[in-house]
C-alpha positions as CSV (number, residue, x, y, z in Angstrom):
1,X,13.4,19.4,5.3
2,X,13.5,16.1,6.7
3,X,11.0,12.8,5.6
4,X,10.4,9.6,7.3
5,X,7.8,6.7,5.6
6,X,6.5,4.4,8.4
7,X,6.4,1.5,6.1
8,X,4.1,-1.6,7.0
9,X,6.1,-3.6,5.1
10,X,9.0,-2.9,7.0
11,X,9.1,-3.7,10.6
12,X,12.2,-1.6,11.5
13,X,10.7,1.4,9.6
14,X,7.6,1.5,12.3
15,X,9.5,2.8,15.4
16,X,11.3,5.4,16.7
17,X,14.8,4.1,16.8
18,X,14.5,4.8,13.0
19,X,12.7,7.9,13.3
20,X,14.7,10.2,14.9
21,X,18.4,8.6,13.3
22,X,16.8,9.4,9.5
23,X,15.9,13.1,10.8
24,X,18.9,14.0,12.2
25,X,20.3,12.6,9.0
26,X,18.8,14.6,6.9
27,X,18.7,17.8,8.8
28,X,22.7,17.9,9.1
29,X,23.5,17.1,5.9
30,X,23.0,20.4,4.8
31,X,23.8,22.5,7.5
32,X,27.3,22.5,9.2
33,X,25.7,23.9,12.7
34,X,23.4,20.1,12.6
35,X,26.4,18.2,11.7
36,X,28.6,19.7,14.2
37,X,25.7,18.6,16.8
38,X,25.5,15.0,15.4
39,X,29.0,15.0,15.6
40,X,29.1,15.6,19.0
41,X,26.7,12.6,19.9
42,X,28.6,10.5,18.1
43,X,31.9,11.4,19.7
44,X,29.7,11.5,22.7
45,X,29.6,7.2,22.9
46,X,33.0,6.6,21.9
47,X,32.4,7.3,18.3
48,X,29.9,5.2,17.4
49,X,31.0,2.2,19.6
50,X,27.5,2.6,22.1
51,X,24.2,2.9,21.1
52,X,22.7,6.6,22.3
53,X,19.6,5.9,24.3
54,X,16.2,7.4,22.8
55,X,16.7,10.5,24.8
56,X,20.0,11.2,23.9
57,X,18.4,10.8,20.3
58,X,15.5,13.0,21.0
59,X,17.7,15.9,22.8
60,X,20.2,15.4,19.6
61,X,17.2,16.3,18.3
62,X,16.1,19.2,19.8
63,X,19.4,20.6,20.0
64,X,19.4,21.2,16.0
65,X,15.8,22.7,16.2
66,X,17.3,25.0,19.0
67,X,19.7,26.7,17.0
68,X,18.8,30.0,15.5
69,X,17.7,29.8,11.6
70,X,16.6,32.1,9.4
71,X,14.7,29.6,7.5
72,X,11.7,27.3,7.9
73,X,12.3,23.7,9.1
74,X,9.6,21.1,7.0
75,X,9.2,17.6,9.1
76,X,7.0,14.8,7.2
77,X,6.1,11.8,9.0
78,X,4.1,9.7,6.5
79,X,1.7,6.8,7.0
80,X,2.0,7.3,11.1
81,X,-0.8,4.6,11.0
82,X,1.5,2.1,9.9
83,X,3.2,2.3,13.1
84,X,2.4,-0.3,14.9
85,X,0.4,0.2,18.0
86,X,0.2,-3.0,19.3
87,X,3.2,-4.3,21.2
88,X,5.4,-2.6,24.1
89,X,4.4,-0.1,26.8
90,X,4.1,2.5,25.5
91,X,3.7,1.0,21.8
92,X,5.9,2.5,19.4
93,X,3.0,4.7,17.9
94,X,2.6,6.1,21.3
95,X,6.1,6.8,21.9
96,X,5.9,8.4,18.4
97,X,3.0,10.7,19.0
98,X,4.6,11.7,22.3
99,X,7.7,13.1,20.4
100,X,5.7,14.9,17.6
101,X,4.3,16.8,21.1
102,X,7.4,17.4,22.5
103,X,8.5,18.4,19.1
104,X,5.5,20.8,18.4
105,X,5.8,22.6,22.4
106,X,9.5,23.6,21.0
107,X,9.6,26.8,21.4
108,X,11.0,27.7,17.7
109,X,8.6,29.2,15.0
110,X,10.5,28.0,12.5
111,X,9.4,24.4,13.1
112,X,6.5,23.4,10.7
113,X,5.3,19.4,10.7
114,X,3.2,17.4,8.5
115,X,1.7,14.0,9.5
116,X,0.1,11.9,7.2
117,X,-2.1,8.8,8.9
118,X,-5.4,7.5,8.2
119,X,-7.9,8.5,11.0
120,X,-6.7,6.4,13.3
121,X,-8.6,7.4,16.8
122,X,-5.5,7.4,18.9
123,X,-3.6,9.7,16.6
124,X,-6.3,12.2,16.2
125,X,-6.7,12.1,19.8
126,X,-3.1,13.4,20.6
127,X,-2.8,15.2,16.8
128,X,-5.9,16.9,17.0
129,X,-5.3,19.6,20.0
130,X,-1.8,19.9,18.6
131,X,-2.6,21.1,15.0
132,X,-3.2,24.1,13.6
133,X,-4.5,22.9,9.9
134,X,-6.1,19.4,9.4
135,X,-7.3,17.9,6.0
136,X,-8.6,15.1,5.5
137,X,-9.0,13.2,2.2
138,X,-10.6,10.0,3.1
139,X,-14.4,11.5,2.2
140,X,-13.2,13.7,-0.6
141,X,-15.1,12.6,-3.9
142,X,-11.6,13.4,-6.2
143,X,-9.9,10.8,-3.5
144,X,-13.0,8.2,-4.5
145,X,-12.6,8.7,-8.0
146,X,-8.8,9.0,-8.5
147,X,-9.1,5.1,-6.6
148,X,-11.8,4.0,-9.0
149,X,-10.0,5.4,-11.9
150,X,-6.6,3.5,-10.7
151,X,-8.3,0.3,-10.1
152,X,-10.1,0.5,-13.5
153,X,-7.0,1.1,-15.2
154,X,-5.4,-1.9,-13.6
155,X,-8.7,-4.1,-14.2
156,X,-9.1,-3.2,-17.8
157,X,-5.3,-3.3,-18.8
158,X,-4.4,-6.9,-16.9
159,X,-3.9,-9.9,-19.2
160,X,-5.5,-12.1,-16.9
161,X,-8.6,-10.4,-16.4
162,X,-8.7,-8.7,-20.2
163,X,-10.8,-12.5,-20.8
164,X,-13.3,-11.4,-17.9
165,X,-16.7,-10.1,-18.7
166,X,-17.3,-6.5,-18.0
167,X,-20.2,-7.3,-15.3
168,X,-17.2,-9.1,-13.6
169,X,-15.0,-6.8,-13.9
170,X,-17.1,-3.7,-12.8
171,X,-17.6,-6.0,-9.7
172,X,-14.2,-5.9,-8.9
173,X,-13.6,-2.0,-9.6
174,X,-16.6,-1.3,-7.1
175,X,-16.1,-3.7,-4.9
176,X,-12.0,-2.9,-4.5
177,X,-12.7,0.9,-4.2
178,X,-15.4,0.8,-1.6
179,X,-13.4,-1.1,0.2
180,X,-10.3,1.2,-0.4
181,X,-11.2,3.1,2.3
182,X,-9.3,6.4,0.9
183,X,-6.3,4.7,0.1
């Protein structure tokens, strides 16, 4: 199992230069056939003295997905929204998107990935032909409420705002979890 958070906060964390060096990471660190193939990239630019382009990455990649395994392979790329889809040609979402593709054509069963994103139209454009499950939780009532509940939890046990009238403060509740959008 591998995991990768595209964090917003982070600008390095929203592009695939720190996608794919985190997977292959984590998938050889417990298997001696991945490390051996990581191991040969690195040797393979003067060990670690050049940079591998993103396709050397990406067939590093694929090489470790290629090898026959008796057990299930679990990818989770989460908060693919916060990926910034703005800059470059193609943005880094887009180069993103177009690896999960590659990734899912593999031809290897074993291969199972998760992708967590808000419903970004782009990425449920090229997600949405590629998956064979989708869930979403932005409408679900237990989503709404588990955000109200949060919120009211913060509202009600704050210093600052433990002075405020309750009119005021249910103002804020409803007004930050309508706005919450799901999240």
């Amino acid at each position: 199992m591998a995991y990768f958070y595209f964090d917003f906060l982070n600008p390095n964390k929203q592009h695939l230069q720190e996608l794919i060096p985190s997977l292959l990471t984590q998938l050889s660190a417990s298997s001696p056939p991945r490390c051996d193939i990581l191991l040969g990239l690195y040797q393979a630019h003067d060990s670690g003295k050049t940079q591998p382009s993103d396709l050397a990455l990406v067939n590093c990649l694929k090489q470790m997905f290629s090898l026959p395994d008796r057990r299930p392979i679990y990818l989770v790329m989460d908060a693919l929204d916060e990926c910034t889809d703005t800059s470059g040609i193609p943005s880094p979402r887009e180069r993103v998107l177009q690896l999960v593709k590659e990734l899912v054509e593999l031809p290897n069963s074993k291969l199972h990935i998760c992708v967590t994103s808000r419903p970004a139209i782009d990425i449920r454009h090229v997600l949405g032909p590629l998956t064979s499950f989708q869930l979403s939780l932005h409408d679900q009532s237990g989503q709404k409420q588990d955000i109200v509940d949060c919120v009211k939890s913060v509202v009600y046990s704050d210093s600052i705002m433990k002075g405020w009238k309750t009119e005021d403060k249910d103002l804020v509740i409803e007004t930050l979890s309508e706005r919450a959008e799901g999240m």
